[in-house]
C-alpha positions as CSV (number, residue, x, y, z in Angstrom):
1,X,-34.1,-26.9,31.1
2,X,-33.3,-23.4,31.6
3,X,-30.0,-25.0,33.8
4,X,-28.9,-26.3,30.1
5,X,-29.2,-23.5,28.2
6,X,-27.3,-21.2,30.4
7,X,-24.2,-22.1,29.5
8,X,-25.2,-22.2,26.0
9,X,-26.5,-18.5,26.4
10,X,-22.9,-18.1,28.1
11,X,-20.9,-19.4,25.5
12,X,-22.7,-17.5,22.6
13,X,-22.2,-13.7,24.8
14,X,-19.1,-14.2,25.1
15,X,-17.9,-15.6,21.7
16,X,-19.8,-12.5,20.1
17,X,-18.4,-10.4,23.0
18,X,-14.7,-11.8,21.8
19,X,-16.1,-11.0,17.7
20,X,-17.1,-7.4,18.7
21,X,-14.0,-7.0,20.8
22,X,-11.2,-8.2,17.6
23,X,-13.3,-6.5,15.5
24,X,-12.5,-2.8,17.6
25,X,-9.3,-3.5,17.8
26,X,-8.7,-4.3,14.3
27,X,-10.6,-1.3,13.3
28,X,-8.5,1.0,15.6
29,X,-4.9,0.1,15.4
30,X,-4.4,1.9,12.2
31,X,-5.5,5.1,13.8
32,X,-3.3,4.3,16.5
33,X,-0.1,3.7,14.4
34,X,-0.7,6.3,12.1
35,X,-2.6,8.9,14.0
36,X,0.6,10.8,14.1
37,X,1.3,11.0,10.0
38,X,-2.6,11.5,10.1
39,X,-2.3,14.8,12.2
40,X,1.1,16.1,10.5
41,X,1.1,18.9,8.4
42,X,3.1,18.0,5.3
43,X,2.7,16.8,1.0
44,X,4.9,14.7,-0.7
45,X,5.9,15.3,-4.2
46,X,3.0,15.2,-6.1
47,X,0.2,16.0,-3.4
48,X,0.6,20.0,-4.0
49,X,0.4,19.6,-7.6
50,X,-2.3,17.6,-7.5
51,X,-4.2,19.9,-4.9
52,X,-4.1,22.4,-7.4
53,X,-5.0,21.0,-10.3
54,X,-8.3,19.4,-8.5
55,X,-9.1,23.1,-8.2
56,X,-7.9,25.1,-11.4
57,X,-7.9,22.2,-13.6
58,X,-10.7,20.1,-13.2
59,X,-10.9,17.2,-14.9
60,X,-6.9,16.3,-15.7
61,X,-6.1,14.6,-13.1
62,X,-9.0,12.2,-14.6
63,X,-7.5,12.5,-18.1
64,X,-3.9,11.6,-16.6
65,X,-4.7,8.7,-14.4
66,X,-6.9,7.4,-17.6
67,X,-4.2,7.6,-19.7
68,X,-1.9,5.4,-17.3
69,X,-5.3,2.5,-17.5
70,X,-6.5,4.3,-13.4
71,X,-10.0,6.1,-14.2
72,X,-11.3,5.0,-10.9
73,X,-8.4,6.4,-9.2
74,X,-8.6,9.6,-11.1
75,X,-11.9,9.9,-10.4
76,X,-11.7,9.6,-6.5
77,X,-8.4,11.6,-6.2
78,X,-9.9,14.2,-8.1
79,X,-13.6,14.2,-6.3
80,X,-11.9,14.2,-3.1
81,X,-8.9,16.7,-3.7
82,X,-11.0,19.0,-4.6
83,X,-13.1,18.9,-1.1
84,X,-9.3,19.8,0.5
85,X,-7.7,23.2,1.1
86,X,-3.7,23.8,1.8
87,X,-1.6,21.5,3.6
88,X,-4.3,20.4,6.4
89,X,-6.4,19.5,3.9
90,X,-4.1,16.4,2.9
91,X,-4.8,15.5,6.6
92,X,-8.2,14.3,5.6
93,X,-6.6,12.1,2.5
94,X,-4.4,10.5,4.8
95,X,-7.4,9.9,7.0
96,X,-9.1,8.4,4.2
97,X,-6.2,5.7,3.4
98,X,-6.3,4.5,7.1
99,X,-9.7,4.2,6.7
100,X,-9.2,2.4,4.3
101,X,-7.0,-0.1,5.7
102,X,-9.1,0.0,9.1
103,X,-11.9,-2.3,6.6
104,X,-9.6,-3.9,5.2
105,X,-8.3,-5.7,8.2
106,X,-12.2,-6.3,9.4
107,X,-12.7,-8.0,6.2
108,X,-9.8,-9.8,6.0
109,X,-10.1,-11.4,9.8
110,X,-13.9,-12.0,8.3
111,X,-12.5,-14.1,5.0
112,X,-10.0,-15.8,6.9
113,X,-12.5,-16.9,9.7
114,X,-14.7,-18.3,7.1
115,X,-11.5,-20.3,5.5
116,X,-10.8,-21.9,9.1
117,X,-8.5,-19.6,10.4
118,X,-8.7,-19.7,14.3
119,X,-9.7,-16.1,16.1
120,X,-5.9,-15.4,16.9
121,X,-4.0,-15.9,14.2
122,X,-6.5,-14.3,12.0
123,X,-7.0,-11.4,14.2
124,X,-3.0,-10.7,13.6
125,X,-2.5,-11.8,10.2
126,X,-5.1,-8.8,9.1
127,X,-3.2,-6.8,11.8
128,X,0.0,-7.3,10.0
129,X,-1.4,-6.5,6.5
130,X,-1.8,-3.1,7.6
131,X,1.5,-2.2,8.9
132,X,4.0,-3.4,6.2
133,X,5.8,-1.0,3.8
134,X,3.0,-1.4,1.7
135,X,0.7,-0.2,3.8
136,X,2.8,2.6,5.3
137,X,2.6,4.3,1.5
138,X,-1.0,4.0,1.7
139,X,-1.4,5.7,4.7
140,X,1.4,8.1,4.7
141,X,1.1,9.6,1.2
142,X,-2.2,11.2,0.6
143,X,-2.7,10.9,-3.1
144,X,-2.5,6.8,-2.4
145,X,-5.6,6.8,-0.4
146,X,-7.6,5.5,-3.6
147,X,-5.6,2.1,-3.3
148,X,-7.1,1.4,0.2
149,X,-10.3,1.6,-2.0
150,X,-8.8,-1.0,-4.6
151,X,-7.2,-3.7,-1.8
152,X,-11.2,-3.6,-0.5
153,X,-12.7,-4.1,-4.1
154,X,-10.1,-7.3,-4.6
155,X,-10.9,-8.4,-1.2
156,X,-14.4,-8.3,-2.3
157,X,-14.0,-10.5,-5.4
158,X,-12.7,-13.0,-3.9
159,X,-15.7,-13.3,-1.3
160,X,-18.3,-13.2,-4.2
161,X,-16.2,-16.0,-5.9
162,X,-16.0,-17.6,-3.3
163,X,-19.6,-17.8,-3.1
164,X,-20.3,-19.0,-6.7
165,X,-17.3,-21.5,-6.9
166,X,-19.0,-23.7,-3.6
167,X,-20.1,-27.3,-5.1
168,X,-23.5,-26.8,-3.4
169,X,-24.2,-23.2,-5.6
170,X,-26.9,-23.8,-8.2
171,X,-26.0,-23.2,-11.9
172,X,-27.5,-19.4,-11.7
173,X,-26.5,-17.9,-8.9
174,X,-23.2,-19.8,-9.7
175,X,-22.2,-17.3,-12.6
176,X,-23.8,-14.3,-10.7
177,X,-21.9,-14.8,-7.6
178,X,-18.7,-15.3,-10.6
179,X,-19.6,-12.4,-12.9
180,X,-19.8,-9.9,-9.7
181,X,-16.4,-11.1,-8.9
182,X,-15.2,-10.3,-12.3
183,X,-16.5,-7.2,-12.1
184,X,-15.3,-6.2,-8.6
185,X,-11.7,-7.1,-9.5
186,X,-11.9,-5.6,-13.0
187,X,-12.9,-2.3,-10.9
188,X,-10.2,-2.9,-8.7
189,X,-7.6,-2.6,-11.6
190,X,-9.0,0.4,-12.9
191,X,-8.2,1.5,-9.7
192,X,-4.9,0.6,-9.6
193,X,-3.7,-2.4,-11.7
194,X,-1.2,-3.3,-8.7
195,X,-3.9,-4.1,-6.1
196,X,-6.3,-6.5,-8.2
197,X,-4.2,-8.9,-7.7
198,X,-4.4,-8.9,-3.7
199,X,-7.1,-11.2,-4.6
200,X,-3.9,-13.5,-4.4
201,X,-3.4,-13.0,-0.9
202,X,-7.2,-14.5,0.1
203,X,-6.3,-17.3,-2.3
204,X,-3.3,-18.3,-0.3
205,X,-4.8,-17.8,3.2
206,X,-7.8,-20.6,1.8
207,X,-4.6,-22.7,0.2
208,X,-2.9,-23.6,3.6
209,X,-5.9,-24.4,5.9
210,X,-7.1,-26.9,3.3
211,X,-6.2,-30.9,2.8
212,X,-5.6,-32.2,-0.6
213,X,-5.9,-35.8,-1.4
214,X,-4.1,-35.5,-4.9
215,X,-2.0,-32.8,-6.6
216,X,-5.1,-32.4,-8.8
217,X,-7.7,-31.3,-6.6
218,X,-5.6,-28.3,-6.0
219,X,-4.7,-27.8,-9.3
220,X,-8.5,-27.3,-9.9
221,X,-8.9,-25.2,-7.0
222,X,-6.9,-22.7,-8.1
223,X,-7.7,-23.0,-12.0
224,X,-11.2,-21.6,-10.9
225,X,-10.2,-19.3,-8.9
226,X,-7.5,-18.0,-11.4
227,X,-10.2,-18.4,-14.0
228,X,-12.1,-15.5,-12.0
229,X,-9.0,-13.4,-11.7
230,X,-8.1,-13.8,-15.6
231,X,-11.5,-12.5,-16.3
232,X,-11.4,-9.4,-13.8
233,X,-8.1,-8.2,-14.9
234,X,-9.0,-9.2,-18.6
235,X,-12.1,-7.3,-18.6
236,X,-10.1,-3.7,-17.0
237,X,-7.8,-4.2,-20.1
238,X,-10.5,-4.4,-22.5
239,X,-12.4,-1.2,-20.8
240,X,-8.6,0.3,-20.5
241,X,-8.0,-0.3,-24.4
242,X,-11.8,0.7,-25.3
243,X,-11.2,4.0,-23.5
244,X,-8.3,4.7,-25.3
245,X,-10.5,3.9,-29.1
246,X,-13.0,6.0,-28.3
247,X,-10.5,8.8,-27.9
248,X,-11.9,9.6,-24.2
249,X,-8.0,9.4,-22.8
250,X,-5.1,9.7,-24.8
251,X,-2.8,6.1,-23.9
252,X,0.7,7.4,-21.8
253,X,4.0,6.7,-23.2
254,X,4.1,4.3,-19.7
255,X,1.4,2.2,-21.4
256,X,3.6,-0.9,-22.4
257,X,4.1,-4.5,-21.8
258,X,7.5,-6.1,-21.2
259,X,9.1,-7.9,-24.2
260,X,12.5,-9.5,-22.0
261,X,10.3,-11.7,-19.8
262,X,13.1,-13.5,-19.5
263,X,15.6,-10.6,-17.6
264,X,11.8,-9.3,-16.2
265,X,11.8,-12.5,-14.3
266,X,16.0,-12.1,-12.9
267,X,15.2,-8.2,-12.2
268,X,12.0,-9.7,-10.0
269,X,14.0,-11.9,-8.1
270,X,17.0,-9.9,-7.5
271,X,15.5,-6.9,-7.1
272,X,11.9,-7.0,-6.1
273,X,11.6,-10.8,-4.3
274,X,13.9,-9.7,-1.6
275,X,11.4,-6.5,-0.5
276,X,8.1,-9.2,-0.3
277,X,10.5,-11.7,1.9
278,X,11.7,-9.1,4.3
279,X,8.1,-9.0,5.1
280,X,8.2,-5.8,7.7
281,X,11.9,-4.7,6.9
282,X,12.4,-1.9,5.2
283,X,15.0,-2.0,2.2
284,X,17.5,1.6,1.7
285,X,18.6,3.0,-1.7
286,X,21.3,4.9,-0.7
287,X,23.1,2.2,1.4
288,X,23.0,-0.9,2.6
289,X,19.6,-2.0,4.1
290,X,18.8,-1.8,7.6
291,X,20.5,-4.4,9.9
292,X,16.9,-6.5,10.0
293,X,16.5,-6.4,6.4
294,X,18.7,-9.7,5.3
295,X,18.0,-11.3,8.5
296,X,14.1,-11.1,8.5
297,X,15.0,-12.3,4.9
298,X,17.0,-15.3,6.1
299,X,14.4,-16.0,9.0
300,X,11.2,-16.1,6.6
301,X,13.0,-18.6,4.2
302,X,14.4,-20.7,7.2
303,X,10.7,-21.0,8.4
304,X,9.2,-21.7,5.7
305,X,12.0,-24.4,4.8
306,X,11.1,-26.3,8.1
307,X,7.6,-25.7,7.7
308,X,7.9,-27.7,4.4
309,X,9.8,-30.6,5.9
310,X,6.7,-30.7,8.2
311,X,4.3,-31.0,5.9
312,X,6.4,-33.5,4.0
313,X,5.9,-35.4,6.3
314,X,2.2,-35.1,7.2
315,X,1.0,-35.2,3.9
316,X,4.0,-36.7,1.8
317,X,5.0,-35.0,-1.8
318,X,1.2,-33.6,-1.9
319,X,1.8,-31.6,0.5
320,X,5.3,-30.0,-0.3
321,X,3.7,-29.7,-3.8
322,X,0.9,-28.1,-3.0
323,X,2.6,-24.8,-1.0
324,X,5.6,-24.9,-3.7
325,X,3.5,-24.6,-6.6
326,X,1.2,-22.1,-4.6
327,X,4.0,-20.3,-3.6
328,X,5.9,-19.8,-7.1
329,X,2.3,-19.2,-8.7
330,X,0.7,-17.2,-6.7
331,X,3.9,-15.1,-6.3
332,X,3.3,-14.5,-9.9
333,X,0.2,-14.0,-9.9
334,X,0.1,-11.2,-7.2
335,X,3.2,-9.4,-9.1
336,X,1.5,-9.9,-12.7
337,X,0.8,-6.0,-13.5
338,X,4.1,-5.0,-12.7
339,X,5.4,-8.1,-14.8
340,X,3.7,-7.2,-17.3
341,X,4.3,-3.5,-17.5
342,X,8.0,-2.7,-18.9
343,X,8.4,-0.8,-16.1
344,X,10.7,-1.7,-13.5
345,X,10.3,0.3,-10.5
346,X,10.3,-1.9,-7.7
347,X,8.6,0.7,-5.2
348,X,6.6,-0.7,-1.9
349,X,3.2,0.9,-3.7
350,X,3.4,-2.2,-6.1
351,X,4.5,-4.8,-3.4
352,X,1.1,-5.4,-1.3
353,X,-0.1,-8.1,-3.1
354,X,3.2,-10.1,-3.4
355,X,4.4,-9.3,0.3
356,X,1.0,-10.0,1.2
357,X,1.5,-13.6,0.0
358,X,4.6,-14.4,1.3
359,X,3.0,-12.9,4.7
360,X,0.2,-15.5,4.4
361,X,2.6,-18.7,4.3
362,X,4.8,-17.3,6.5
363,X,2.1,-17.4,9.7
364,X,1.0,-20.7,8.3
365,X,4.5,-21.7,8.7
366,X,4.9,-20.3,12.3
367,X,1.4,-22.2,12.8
368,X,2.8,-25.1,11.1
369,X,5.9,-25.5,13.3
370,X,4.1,-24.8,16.9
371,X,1.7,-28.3,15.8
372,X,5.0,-30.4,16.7
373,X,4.3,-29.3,20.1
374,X,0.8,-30.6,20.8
375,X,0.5,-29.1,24.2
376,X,1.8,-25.5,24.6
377,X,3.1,-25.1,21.1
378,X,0.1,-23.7,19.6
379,X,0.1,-20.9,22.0
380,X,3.7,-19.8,21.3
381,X,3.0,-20.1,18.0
382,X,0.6,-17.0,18.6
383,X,2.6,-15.7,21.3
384,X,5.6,-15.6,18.2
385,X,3.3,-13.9,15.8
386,X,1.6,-11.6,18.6
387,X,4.7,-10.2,19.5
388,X,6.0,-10.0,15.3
389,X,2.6,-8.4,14.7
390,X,3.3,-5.8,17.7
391,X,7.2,-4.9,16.7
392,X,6.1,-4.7,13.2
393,X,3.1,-1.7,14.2
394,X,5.7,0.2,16.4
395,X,8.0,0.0,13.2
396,X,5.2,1.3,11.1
397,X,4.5,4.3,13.4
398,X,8.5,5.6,13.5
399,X,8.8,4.6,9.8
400,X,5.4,7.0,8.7
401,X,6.9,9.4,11.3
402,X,10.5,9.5,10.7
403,X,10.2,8.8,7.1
404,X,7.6,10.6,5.7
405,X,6.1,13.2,8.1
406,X,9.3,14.6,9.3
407,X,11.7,15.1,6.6
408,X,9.2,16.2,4.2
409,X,7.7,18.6,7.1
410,X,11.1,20.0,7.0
411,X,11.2,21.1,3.1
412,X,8.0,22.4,3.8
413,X,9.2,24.7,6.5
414,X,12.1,26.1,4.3
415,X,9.7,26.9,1.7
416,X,7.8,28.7,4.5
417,X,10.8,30.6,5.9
418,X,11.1,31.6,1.6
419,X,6.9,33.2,1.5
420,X,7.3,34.8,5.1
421,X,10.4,37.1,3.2
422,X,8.1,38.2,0.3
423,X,6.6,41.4,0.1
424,X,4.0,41.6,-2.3
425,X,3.9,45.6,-3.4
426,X,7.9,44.8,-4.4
427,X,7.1,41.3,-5.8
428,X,10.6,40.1,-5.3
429,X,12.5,37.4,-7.6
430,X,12.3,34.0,-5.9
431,X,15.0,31.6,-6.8
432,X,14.5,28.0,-4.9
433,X,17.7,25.9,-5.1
434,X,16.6,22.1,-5.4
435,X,17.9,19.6,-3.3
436,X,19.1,16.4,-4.6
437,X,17.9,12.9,-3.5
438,X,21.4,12.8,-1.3
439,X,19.9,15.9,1.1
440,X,17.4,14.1,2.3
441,X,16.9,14.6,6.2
442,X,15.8,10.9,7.0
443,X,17.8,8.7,8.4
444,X,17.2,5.8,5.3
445,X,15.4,6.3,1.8
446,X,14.0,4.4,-0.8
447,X,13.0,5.1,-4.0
448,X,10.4,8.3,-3.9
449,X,8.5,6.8,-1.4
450,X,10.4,6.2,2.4
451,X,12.6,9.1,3.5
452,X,12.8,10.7,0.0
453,X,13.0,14.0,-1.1
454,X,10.3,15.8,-2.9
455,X,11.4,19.5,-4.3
456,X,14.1,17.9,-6.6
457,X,12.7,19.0,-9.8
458,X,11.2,23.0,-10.4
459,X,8.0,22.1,-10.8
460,X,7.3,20.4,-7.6
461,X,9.4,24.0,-5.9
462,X,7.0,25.7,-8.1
463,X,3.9,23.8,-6.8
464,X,5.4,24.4,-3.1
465,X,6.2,28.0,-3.1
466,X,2.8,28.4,-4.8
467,X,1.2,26.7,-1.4
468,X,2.9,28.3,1.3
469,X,2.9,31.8,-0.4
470,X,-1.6,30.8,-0.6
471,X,-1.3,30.0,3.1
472,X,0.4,33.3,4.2
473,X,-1.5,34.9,1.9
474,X,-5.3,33.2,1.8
475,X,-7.5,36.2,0.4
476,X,-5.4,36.8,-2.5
477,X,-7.1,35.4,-5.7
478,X,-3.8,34.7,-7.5
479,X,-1.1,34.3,-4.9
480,X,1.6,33.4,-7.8
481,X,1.0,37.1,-9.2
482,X,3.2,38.5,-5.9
483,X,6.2,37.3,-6.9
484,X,8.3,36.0,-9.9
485,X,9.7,32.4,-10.0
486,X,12.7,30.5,-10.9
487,X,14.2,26.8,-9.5
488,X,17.1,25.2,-10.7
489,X,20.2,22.3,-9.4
490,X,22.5,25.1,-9.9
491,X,22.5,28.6,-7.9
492,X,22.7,31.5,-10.3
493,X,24.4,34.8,-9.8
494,X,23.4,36.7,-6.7
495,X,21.9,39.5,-8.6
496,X,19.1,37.5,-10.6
497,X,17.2,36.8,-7.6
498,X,15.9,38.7,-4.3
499,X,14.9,35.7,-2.2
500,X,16.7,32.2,-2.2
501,X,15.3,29.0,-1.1
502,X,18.1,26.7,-0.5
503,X,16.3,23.4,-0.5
504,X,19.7,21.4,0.1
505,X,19.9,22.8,3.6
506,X,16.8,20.2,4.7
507,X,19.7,18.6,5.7
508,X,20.8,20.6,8.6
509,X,17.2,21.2,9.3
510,X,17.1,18.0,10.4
511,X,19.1,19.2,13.6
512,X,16.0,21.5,14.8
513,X,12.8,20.2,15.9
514,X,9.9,20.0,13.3
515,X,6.3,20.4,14.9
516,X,4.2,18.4,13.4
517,X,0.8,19.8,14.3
518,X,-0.2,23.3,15.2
């Protein structure tokens, strides 16, 4: 007897030795591509202002995230800003949005495993999800760390629907398992309206493991499922719009749906499609995109072309159906917030959901296409994706590097150079020259997140100054009293001002080594 069960015993240590081992390694690569961004001491934009206000003002970074429909996400920015002190202190955020992504990968390989995926190619899948642009932001920029928080409340919708949407759930725990989904993705909106809909994302990793019959039975499928979603997001614009009657947060001027739906939807496709296709390449604002950008464009397209023809014909016009209309409506779903807003600011920030779609059919595809080869083509299949997965991380540690925590190390440097020259008992007349998006040190940008610069506007020199002159100077109570301020895009005379700040030379400070950490 015992001779039978050993190799049971065997089998069942080392399947959860293989569990336990994906699971570390899932949990750790974030840290590893972004340990580096993680450690660096730089802000971006908004971070200093932010910093401040968590401290001086409490309570309006609440009232200005409300008014944009994000209480959630001014209520953890603000609790946790305030725990932080000077530039290190926006260490810790960062550390917080890998984090944040470190779950998300375990419980993405944990839904996907449950859907049918096999160890592998779920294992890089949620790998892949948190290296993408997308993700990059979350990690890079310490003021996004709340979204990591969001992705993990959509993610956790979907398992709870999931739950009450199985035929064999009774009638009770049916709607409880469905109500707790609602209200997971309606707090996932609050959040940040752009992540609810990652719920897409789980949706279309289930879609392509399953067999349909008839066009109907997925038609149903998703009608529930979407049923759930309608309800989540539904149920953050009614708290969103209830907050806004009851006077507790005054509605932005941002706060408005599109009317054109029609040039919405040629402005998504032009301009916003092309991002989600290039899957791990990144797109440049100044110039044309990086030499992988249209290729990885044409690649994902070709594969999911053949993958298609494929499933043509395994499963006949069912089949083709089935990924076309998943594809086109889940596309839609997963990019709803922003197509509904009248904004159209195509930044990576917005894109998780809908790159993390296209992501999804895209491995099925690769999967797809390795079946024609019964005996070895499964495992290049992986060996494909194993090695996209891998390029893909070591993009995501330059990109966080090159494009966030260098060039915007560098304005903080010059702004240093700027408080080392004041002398309080004098307090001198500081002048910072802005620097224009075109100054940037990095060698691509796009939009105000990747390689962009931050002290373009006087308010975020003024926030700036304000930090570095607090660093040099930590036991004064107000260091903003040692010196008078003025920023501008155009230098004045050279007597109205004691110290300059030329932001614009960020440029050439691009030629001298930045250290990262102390």
């Amino acid at each position: 007897m015992s001779l039978q069960r050993f190799p049971l015993r065997t089998r069942i240590t080392t399947g959860a030795f293989r569990a336990l081992g994906t699971a570390a390694l899932l949990f750790l690569l974030p840290w590893v591509v972004y340990g580096s961004a993680i450690s660096s001491h730089y802000g971006l934009r908004d971070d200093y202002a932010i910093q401040r206000e968590a401290r001086e003002e409490p309570g309006k970074i609440l009232r200005v995230c409300g008014a944009m429909g994000r209480p959630l996400y001014g209520w953890l920015l603000e609790r946790s800003t305030r725990e932080t002190d000077g530039v290190e202190g926006l260490s810790g955020l960062r550390a917080l949005g890998v984090l944040g992504l470190a779950l998300l990968s375990l419980a993405l390989y944990l839904l996907l495993r449950s859907e049918g995926w096999r160890r592998a190619p779920a294992a890089l899948l949620a790998a892949f999800l948190t290296v993408i642009p997308s993700a990059q932001v979350v990690a890079s920029w310490s003021i996004c760390w709340p979204q990591g928080v969001a992705l993990l409340a959509s993610a956790a919708a979907f398992a709870l629907a999931r739950r009450g949407l199985r035929p064999s759930a009774s009638g009770t725990l049916r709607w409880a398992w469905c109500v707790g989904a609602v209200v997971a993705l309606a707090a996932s909106t609050l959040i940040y309206q752009a992540s609810g809909p990652f719920y897409a994302v789980l949706l279309a990793a289930a879609l392509v493991t399953r067999r349909f019959d008839d066009a109907r039975t997925p038609a149903r499928w998703l009608a529930s499922h979407l049923f759930v979603v309608g309800g989540g997001l539904g149920l953050a614009y009614v708290i969103t719009r209830l907050t806004f009657w009851l006077g507790l947060f005054t509605p932005s001027p941002r706060m408005v749906l599109e009317r054109h739906f029609v040039d919405k939807a040629g402005w998504f496709v032009t301009q916003v499609l092309p991002n989600a296709l290039a899957l791990n390449a990144l797109n440049d604002t100044d110039a044309a995109p990086s030499g992988g950008y249209w290729p990885m464009v044409g690649v994902t397209l070709t594969v999911l072309a053949l993958a298609l023809v494929v499933e043509g014909r395994r499963a006949g016009r069912v089949g083709v159906g089935t990924w076309v209309m998943a594809l086109v409506g889940l596309s839609g779903v997963a990019y709803c917030a922003s197509l509904l807003a009248s904004e159209r600011w195509p930044t990576y920030r917005t894109l998780y959901a809908l790159t993390g779609v296209w992501s999804v059919f895209f491995f099925a595809a690769v999967l797809k296409l390795g079946e024609l080869w019964p005996t070895r083509g499964p495992r290049v299949a992986v060996a494909v994706l194993g090695g996209f997965v891998a390029v893909s991380a070591l993009l995501a540690h330059q990109q966080s590097v090159e494009l966030f925590a260098r060039p915007q190390g560098r304005e903080l440097e010059l702004m240093r150079q700027g408080a080392a020259a004041i002398v309080p008992s004098r307090k001198p007349r500081v002048f910072v020259l802005t620097a224009r998006q075109r100054d940037s040190s990095a060698s691509q940008r796009y939009l105000d997140e990747f390689g962009s610069v931050s002290v373009d506007t006087e308010w975020v020199a003024k926030e700036l100054l304000a930090t570095a002159v607090r660093e040099r100077f930590p036991l004064e109570r107000d260091p903003r009293a040692l010196y008078r301020f003025a920023a501008g895009p155009l230098l004045p005379e050279a007597g109205a001002y004691d110290i300059l700040v030329d932001m614009r030379q960020v440029r050439l400070a691009s030629a001298r080594p930045i250290q990262l950490a102390r």
